[in-house]
N, C-alpha and C positions, 0 to 999 in steps of 0.2 A: 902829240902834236897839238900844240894851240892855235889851230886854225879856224876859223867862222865858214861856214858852206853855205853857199849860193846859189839859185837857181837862175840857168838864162834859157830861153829857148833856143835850140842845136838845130842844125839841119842834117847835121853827119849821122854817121850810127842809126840808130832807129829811128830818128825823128822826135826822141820825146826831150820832153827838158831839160840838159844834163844840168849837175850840181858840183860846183866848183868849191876850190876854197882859197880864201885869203887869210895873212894874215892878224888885218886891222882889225882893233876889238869894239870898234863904236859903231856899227853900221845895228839898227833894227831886224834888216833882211834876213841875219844870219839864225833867226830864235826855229828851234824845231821842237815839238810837243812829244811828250814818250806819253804813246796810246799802247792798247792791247794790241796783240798779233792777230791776226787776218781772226772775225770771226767769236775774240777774247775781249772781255772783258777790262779794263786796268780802272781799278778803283783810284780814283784821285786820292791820295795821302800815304797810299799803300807803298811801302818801299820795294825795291827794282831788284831780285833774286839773281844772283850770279848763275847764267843758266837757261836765264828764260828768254823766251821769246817776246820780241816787240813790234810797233811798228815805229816811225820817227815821221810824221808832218808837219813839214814846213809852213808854218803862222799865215806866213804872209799869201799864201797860194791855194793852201789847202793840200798838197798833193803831196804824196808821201814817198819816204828812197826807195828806191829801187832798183833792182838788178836781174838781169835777164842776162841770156849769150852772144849780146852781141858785141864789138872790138869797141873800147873804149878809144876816141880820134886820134889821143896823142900818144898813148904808152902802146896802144894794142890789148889791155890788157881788158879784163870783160869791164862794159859799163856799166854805169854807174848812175841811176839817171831821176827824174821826178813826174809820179805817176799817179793818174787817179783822178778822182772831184771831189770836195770838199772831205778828205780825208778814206774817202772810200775806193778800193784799191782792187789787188788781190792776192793773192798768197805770195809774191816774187815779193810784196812789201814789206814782208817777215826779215827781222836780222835777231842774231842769238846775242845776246850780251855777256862778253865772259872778262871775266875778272877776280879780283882775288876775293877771300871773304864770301859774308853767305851772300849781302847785300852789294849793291851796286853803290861808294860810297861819293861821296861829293866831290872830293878834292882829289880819289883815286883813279889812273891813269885804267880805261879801260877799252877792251876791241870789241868788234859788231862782225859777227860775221853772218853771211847772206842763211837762211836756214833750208834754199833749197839748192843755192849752187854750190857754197862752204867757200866761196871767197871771202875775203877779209875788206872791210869797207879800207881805203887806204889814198898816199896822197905821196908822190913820189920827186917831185919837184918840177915836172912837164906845164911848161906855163904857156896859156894862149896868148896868140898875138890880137888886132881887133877883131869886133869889137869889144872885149874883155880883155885886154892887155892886163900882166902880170897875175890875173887869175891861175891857179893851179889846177889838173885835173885830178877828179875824184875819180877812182874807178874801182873794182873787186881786184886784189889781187891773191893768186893762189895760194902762196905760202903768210904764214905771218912772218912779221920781221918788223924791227923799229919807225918802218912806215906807218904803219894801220895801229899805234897806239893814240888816244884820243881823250881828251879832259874835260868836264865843263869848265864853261868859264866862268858865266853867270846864267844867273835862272830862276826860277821863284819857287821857292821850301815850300812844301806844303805838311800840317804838321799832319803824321799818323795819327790813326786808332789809338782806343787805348788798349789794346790789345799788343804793339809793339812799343809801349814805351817805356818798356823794361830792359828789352835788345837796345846795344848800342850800335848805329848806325845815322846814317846820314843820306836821305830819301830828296830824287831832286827830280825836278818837274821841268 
C-alpha cells in the first residue's frame, strides 16, 4: 500500500489519537521515525532486521503507533491509534517488522505487526466522512492479507557502520 499516515485526534474508541492514511505523497505530516522497541536501543545507521521489534514516531507529534483492544470506529477491527509524549510510550508501541531477506530493505514491500496483540497494522478502504473527509482508517487486523502490505516512500539513508558494508542491503530511517 502507498499510503502516507496521519494523526487527527478521535473522540470515538479510546479517546487517543487515531492514525489515518491517504493516499497523497506530498503532505510533511505523514514522516514517522523507526526508534528501538519499548526500552531498546536503535543505533542510527544500523539496518532494520526482518524480525525485530520496533517502535514508529510520528515527527510531527512526537507520539508513537499504537494498538490496544479497543474496536477501531469504522471497520470494528482492533485500533489503531497515536500514543505517548515526545516519543515515550509503552510496550503496546512495539510492532515486529517482517519481511523478506535478513534486512528490512528500501524499496521492499513489508508488514508491522502489533508484538503484543499479533494484529497486522493495515488499511482496508473505510473512509471518514468530516472532519477528515476521504482519510482511510488504520486499524490492526487479525489475519494478514494484501491489506497490511506497506512501502517507503521516501525517507533519509542513513549510511551504516563499517561493520555492515560488506552485507548488501538498504537501511531506511
Amino acid at each position: 500500500l502507498f499510503l502516507h499516515l496521519f494523526i487527527f485526534l478521535s473522540l470515538a474508541g479510546s479517546g487517543q489519537q487515531s492514525v489515518t492514511g491517504v493516499a497523497a505523497a506530498d503532505d510533511g505530516n505523514s514522516y514517522w521515525r523507526v526508534r528501538g522497541r519499548t526500552a531498546a536501543v536503535c543505533e542510527r545507521g544500523r539496518p532494520v532486521r526482518c524480525g525485530q521489534a520496533i517502535r514508529l514516531t510520528h515527527l510531527g507529534t512526537g507520539r508513537n503507533l499504537h494498538s490496544h483492544r479497543f474496536a477501531s470506529p469504522l471497520s470494528g477491527n482492533q485500533e489503531v491509534s497515536a500514543f505517548g509524549e515526545d516519543g515515550e510510550g509503552d510496550y503496546l508501541d512495539d510492532w515486529t517488522v517482517l519481511c523478506s531477506g535478513t534486512y528490512w530493505a528500501r524499496d521492499s514491500e513489508v508488514r508491522f505487526q502489533h508484538a503484543s496483540t499479533d494484529v497486522f497494522l493495515a488499511v482496508t478502504g473505510e473512509q471518514y466522512g468530516r472532519p477528515i473527509h476521504g482519510q482511510k482508517e488504520v486499524h490492526g487486523a487479525a489475519a494478514s492479507s494484501q491489506h497490511n502490505y506497506w512501502k517507503v516512500m521516501e525517507g533519509v539513508f542513513m549510511q551504516p557502520g563499517e561493520v555492515f558494508k560488506a552485507e548488501r542491503y538498504h537501511a531506511e530511517l
